[in-house]
TIMINU-82561 format. One record per residue: residue number from 1; residue in one letter; x, y, z of N, C-alpha, C in turn. Coordinates in nm, 2 decimals. Example, Ala and Ser with C-alpha at 12.3 -4.5 7.8 and 13.67 -1.06 7.14 Angstrom:
<recs>
@i->1 | aa->A | n_u->1.32 | n_v->-0.57 | n_w->0.78 | ca_u->1.23 | ca_v->-0.45 | ca_w->0.78 | c_u->1.32 | c_v->-0.33 | c_w->0.78;
@i->2 | aa->S | n_u->1.28 | n_v->-0.22 | n_w->0.71 | ca_u->1.37 | ca_v->-0.11 | ca_w->0.71 | c_u->1.29 | c_v->0.00 | c_w->0.79;
</recs>
This chain:
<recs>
@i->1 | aa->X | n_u->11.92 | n_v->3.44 | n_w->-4.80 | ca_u->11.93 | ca_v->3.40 | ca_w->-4.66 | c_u->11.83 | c_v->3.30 | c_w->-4.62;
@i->2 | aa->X | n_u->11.65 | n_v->3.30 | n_w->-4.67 | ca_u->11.57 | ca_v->3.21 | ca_w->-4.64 | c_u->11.63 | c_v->3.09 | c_w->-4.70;
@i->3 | aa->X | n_u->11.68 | n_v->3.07 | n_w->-4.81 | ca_u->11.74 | ca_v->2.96 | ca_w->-4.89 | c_u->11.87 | c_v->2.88 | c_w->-4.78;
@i->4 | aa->X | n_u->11.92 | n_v->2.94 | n_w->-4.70 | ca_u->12.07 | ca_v->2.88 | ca_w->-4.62 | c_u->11.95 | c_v->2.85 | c_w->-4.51;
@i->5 | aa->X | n_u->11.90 | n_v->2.92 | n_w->-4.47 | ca_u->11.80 | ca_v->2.84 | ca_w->-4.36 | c_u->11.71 | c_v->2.71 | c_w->-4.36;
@i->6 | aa->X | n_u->11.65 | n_v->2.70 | n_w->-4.51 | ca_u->11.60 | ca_v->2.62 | ca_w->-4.55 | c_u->11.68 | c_v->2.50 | c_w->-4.52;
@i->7 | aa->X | n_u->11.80 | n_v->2.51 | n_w->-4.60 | ca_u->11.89 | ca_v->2.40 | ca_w->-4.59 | c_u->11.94 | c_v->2.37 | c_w->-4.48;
@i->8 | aa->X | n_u->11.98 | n_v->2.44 | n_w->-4.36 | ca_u->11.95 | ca_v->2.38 | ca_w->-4.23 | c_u->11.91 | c_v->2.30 | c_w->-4.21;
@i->9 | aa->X | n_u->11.73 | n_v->2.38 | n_w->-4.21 | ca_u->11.64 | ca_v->2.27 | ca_w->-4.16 | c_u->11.62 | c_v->2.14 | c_w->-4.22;
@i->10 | aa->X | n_u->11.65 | n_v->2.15 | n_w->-4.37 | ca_u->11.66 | ca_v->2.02 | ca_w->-4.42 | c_u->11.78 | c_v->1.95 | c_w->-4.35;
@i->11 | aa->X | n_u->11.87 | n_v->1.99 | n_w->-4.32 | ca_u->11.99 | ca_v->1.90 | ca_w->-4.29 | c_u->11.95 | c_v->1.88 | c_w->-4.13;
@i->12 | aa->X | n_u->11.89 | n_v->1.88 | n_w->-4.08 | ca_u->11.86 | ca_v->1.87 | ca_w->-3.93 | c_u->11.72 | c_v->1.80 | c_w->-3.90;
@i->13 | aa->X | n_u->11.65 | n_v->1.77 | n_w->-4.02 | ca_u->11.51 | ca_v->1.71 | ca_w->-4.05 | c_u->11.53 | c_v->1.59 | c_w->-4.14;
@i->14 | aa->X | n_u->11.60 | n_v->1.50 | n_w->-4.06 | ca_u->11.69 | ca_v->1.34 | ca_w->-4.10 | c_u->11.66 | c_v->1.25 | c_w->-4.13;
@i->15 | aa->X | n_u->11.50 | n_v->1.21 | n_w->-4.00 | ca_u->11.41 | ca_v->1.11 | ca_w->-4.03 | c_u->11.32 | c_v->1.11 | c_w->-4.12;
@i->16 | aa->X | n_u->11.26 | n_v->0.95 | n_w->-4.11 | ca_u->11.16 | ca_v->0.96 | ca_w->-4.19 | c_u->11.04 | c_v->1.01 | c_w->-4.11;
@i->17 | aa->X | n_u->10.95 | n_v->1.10 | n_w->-4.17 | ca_u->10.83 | ca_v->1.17 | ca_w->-4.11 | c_u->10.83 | c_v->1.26 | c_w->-4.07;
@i->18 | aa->X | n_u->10.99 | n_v->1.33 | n_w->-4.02 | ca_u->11.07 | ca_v->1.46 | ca_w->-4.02 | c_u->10.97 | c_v->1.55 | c_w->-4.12;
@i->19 | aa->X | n_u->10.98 | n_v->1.68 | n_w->-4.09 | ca_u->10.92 | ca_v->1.80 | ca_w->-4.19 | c_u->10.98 | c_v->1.91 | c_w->-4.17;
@i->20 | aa->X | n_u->11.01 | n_v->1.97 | n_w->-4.26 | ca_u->11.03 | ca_v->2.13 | ca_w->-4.23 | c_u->10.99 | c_v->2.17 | c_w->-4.38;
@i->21 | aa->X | n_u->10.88 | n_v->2.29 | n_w->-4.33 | ca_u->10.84 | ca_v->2.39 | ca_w->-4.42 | c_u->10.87 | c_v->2.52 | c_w->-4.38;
@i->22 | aa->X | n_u->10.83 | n_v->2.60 | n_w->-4.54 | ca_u->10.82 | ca_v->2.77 | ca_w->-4.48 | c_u->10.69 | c_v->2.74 | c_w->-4.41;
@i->23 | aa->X | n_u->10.69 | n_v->2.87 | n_w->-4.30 | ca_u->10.56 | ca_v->2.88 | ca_w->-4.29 | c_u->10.48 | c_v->2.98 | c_w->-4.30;
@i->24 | aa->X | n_u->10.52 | n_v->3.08 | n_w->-4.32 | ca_u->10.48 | ca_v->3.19 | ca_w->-4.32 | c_u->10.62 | c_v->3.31 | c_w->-4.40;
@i->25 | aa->X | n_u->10.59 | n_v->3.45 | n_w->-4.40 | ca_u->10.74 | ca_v->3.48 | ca_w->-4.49 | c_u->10.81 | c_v->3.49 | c_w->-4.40;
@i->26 | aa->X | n_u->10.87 | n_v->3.48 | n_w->-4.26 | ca_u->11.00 | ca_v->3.44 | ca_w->-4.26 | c_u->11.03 | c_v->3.37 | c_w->-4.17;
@i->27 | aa->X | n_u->10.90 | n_v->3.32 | n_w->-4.15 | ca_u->10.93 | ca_v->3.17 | ca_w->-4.07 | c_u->10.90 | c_v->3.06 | c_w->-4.12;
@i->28 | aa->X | n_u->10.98 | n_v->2.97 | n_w->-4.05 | ca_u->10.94 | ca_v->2.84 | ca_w->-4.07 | c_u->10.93 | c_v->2.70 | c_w->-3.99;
@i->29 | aa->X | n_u->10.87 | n_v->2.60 | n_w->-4.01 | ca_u->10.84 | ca_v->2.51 | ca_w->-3.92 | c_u->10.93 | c_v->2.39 | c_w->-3.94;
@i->30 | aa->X | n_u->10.92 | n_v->2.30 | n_w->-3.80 | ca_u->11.01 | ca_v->2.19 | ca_w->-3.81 | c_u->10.92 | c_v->2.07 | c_w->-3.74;
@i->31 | aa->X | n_u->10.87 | n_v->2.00 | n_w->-3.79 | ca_u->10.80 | ca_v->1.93 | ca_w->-3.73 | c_u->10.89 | c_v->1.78 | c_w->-3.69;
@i->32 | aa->X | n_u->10.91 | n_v->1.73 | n_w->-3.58 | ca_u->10.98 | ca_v->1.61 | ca_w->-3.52 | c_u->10.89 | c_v->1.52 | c_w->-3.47;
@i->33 | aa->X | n_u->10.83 | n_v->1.40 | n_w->-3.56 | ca_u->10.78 | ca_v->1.32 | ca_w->-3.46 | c_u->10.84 | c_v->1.24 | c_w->-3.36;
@i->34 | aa->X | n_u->10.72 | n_v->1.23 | n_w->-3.28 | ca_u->10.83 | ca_v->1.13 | ca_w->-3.15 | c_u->10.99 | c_v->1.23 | c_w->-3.08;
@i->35 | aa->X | n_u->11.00 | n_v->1.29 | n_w->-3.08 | ca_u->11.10 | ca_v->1.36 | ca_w->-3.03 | c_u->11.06 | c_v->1.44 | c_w->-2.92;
@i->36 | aa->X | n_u->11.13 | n_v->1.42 | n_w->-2.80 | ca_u->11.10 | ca_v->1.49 | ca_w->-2.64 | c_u->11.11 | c_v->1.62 | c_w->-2.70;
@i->37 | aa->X | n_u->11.10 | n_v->1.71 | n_w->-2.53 | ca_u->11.16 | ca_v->1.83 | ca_w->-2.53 | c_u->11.28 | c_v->1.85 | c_w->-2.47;
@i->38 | aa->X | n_u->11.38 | n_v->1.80 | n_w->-2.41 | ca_u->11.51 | ca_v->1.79 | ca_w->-2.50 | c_u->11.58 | c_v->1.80 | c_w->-2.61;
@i->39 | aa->X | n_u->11.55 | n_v->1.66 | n_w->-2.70 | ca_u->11.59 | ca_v->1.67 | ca_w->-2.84 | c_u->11.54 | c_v->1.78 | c_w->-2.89;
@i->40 | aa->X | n_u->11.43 | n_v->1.82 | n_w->-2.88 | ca_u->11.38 | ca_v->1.92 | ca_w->-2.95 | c_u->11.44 | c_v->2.05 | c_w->-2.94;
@i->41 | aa->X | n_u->11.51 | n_v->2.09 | n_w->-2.83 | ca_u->11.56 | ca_v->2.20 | ca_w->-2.77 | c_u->11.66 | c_v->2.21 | c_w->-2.84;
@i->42 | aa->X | n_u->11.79 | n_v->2.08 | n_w->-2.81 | ca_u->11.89 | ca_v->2.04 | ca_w->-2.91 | c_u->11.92 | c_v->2.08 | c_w->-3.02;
@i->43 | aa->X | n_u->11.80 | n_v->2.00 | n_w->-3.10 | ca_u->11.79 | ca_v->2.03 | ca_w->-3.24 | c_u->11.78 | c_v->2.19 | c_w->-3.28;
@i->44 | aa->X | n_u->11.69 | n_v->2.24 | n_w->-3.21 | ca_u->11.64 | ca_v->2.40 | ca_w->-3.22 | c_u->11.74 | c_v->2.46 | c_w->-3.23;
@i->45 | aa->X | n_u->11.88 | n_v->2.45 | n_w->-3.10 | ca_u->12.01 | ca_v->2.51 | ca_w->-3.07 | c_u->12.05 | c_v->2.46 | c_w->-3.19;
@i->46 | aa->X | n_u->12.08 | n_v->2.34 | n_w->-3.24 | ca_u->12.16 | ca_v->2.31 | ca_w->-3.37 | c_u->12.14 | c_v->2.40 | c_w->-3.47;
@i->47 | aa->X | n_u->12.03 | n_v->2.42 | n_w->-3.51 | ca_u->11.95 | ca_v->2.47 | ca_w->-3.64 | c_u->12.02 | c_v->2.62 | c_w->-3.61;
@i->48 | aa->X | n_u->12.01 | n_v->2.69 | n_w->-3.51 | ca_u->12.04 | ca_v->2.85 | ca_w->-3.45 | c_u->12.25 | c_v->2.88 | c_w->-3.49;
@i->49 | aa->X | n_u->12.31 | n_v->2.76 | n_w->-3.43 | ca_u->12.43 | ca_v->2.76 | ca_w->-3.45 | c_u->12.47 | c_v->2.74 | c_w->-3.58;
@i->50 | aa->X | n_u->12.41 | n_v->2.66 | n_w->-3.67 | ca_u->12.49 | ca_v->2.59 | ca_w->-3.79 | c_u->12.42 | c_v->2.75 | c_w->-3.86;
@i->51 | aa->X | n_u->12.34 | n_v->2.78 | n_w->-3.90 | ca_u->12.26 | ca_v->2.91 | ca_w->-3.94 | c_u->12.37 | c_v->3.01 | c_w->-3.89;
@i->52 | aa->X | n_u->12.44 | n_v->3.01 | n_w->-3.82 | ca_u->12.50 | ca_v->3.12 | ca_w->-3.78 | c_u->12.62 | c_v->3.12 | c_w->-3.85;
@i->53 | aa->X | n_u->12.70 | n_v->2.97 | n_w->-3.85 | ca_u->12.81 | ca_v->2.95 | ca_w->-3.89 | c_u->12.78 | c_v->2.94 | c_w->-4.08;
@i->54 | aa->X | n_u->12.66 | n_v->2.98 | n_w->-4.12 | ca_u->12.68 | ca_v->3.00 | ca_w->-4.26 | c_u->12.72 | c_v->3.14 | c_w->-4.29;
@i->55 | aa->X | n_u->12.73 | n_v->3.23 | n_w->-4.23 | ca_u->12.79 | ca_v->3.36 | ca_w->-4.22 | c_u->12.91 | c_v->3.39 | c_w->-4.18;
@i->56 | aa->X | n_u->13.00 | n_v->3.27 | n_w->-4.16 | ca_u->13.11 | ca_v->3.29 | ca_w->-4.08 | c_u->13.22 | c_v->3.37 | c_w->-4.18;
@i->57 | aa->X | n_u->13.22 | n_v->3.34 | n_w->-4.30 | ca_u->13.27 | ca_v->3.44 | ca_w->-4.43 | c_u->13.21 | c_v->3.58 | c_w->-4.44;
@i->58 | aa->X | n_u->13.12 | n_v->3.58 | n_w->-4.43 | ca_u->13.06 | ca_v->3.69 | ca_w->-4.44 | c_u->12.99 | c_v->3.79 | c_w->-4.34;
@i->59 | aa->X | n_u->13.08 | n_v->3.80 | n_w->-4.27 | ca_u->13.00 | ca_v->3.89 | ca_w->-4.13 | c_u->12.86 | c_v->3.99 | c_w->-4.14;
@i->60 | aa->X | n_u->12.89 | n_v->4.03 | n_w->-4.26 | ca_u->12.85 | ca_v->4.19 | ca_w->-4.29 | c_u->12.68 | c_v->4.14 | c_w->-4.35;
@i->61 | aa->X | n_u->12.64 | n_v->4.00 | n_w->-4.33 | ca_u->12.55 | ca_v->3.97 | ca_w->-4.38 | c_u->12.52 | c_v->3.89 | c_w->-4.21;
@i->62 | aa->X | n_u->12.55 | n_v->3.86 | n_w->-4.13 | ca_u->12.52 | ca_v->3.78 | ca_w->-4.05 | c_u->12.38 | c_v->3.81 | c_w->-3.97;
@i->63 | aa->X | n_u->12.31 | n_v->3.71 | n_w->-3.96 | ca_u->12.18 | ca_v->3.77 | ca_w->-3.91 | c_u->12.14 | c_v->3.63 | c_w->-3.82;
@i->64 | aa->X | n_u->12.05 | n_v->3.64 | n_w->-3.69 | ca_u->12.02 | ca_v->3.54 | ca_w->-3.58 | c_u->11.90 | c_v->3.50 | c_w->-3.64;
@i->65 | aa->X | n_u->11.87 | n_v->3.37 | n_w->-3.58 | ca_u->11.77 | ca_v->3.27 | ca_w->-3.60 | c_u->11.69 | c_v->3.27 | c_w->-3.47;
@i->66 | aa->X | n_u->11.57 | n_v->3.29 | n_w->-3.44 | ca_u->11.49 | ca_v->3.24 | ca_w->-3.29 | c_u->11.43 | c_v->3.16 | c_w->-3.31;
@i->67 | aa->X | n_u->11.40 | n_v->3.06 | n_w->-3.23 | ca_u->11.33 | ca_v->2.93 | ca_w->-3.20 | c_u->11.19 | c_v->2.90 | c_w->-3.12;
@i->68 | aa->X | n_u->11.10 | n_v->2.85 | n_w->-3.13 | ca_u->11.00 | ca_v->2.87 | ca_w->-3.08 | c_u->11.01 | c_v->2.73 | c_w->-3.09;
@i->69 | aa->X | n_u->10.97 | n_v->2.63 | n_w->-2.95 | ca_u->10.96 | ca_v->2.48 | ca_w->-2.91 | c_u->10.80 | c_v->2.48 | c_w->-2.88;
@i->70 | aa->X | n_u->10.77 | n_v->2.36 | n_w->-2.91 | ca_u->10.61 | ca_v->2.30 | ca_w->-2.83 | c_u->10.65 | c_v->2.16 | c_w->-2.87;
@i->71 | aa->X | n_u->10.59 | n_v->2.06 | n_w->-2.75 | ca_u->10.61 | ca_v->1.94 | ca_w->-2.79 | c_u->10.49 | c_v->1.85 | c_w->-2.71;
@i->72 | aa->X | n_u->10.44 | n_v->1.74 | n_w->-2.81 | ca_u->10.31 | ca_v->1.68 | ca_w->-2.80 | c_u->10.32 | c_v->1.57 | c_w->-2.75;
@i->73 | aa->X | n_u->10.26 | n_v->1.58 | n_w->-2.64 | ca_u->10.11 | ca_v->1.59 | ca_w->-2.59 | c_u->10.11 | c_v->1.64 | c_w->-2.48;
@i->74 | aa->X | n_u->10.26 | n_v->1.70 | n_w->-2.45 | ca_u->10.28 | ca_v->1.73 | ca_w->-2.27 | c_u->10.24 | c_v->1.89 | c_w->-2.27;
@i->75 | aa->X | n_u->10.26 | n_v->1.93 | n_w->-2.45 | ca_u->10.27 | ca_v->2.09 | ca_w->-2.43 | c_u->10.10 | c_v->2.16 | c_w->-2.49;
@i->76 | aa->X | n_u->10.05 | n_v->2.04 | n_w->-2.57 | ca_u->9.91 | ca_v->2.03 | ca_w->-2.63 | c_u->9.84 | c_v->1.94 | c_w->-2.68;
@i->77 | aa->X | n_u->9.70 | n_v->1.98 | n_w->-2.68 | ca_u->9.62 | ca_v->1.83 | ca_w->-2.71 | c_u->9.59 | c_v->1.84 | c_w->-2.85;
@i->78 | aa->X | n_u->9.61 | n_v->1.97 | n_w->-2.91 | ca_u->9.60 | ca_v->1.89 | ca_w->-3.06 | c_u->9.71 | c_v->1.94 | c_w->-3.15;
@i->79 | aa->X | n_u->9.70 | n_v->1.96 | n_w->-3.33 | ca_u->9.77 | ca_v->1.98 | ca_w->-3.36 | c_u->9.79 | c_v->2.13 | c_w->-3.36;
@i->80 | aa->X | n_u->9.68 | n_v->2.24 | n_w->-3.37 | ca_u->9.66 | ca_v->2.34 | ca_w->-3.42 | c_u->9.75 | c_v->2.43 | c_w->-3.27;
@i->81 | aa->X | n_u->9.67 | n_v->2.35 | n_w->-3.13 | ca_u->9.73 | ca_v->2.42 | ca_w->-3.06 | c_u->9.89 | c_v->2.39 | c_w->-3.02;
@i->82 | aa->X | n_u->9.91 | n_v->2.28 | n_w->-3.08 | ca_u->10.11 | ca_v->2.31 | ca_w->-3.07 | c_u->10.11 | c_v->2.42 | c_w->-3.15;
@i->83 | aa->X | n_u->10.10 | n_v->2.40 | n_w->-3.25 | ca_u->10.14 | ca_v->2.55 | ca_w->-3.34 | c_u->10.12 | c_v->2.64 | c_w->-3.27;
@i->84 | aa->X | n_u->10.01 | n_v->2.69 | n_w->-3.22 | ca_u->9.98 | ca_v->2.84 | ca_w->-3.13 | c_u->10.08 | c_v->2.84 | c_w->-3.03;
@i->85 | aa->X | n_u->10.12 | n_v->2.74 | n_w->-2.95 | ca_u->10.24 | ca_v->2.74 | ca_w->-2.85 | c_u->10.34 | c_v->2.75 | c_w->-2.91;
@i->86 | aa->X | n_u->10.42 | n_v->2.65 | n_w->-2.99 | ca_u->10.51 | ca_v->2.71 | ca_w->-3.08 | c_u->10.58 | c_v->2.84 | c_w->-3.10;
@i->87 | aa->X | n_u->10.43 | n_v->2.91 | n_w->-3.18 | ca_u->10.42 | ca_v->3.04 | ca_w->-3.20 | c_u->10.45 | c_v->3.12 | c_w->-3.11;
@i->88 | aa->X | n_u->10.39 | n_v->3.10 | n_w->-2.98 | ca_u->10.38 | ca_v->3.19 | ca_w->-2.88 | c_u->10.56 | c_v->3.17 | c_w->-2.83;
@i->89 | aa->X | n_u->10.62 | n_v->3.07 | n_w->-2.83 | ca_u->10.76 | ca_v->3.03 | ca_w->-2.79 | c_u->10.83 | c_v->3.11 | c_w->-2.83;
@i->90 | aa->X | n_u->10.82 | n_v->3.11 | n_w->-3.00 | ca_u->10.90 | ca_v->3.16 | ca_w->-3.07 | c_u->10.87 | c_v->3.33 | c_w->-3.03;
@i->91 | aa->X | n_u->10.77 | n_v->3.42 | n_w->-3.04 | ca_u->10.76 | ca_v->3.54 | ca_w->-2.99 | c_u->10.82 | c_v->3.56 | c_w->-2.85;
@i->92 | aa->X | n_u->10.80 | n_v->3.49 | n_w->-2.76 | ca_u->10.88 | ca_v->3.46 | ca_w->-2.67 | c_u->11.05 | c_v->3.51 | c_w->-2.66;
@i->93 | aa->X | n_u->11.04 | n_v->3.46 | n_w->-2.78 | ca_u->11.25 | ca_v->3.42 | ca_w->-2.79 | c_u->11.27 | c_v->3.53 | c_w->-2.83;
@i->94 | aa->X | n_u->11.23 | n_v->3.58 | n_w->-2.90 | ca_u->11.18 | ca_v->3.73 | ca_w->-2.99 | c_u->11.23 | c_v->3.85 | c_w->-2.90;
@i->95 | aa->X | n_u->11.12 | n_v->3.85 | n_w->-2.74 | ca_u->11.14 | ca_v->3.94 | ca_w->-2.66 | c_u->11.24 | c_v->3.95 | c_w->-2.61;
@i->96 | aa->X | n_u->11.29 | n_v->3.81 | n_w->-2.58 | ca_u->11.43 | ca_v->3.82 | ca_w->-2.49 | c_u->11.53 | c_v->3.81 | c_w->-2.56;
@i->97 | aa->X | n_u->11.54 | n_v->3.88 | n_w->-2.65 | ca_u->11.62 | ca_v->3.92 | ca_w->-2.69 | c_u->11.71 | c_v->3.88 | c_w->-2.86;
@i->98 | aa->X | n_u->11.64 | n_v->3.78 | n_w->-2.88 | ca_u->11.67 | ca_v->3.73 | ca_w->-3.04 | c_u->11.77 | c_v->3.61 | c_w->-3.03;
@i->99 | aa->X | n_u->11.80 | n_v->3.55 | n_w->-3.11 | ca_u->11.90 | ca_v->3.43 | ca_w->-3.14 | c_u->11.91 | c_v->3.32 | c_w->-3.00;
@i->100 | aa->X | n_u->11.77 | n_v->3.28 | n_w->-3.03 | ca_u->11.77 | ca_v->3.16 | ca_w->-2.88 | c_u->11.64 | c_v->3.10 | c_w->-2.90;
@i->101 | aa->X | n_u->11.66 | n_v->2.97 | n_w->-2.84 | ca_u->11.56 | ca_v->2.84 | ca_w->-2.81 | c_u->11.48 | c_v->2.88 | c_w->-2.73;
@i->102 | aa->X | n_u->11.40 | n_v->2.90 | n_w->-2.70 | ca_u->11.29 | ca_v->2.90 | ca_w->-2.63 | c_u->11.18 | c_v->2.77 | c_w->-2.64;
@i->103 | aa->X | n_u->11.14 | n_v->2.74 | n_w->-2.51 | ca_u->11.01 | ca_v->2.65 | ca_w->-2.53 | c_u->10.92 | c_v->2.65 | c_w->-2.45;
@i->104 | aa->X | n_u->10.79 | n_v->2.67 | n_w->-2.51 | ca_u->10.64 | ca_v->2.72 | ca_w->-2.45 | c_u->10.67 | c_v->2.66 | c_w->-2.31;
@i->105 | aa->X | n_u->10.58 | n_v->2.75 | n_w->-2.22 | ca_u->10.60 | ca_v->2.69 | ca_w->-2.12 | c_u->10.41 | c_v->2.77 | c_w->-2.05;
@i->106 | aa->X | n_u->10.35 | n_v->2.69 | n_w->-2.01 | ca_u->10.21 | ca_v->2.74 | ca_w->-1.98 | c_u->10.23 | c_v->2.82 | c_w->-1.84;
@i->107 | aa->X | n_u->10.16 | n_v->2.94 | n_w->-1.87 | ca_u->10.14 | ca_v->3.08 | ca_w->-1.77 | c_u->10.30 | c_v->3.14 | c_w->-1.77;
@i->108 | aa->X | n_u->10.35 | n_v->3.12 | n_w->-1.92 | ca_u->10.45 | ca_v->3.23 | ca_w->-1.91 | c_u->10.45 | c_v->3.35 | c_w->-2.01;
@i->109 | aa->X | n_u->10.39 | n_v->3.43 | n_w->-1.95 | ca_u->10.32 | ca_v->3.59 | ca_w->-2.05 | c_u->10.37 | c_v->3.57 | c_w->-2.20;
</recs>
């Protein structure tokens, strides 16, 4: 399953300077330079849908994707703390319920 996710994010990480890594075990990161928060949202939804539709044969294996958004320099001043926002997005998306974009948003628990 981390292997079909992987390949998502590679297929959705197009540019040059684009990144996606694991980042931890069962997450991983997508780094977009120069990309609003829009696109970024977009892309997030993309990555959640196509990830879904690789299970479409296989129901009985099907499992959701959450998203965690932060975007620089509106959402943080360095790099460490996009990640913490990120992070915090992605738990975010977690509580409400699983399989959705979320993006950091300051003073939202």
């Amino acid at each position: 399953m981390l292997k079909r996710l992987a390949a998502q994010l590679r297929n959705h990480a197009r540019r040059p300077g684009d990144l996606h890594a694991r980042y931890g075990g069962e997450e991983f990161a997508l780094v977009l330079p120069a990309t609003g928060a829009d696109a970024a949202m977009n892309i997030g939804n993309g990555v959640r849908r196509a990830f879904a539709q690789c299970f479409a044969d296989r129901p009985e294996l099907a499992t959701t994707v959450s998203v965690g958004v932060a975007v620089a320099p509106e959402d943080a001043a360095s790099p460490a703390e996009l990640l913490e926002h990120a992070d915090a997005a992605l738990y975010r998306a977690k509580a409400q319920g699983r399989d959705r974009c979320v993006r950091w948003e300051r003073d939202a628990g």
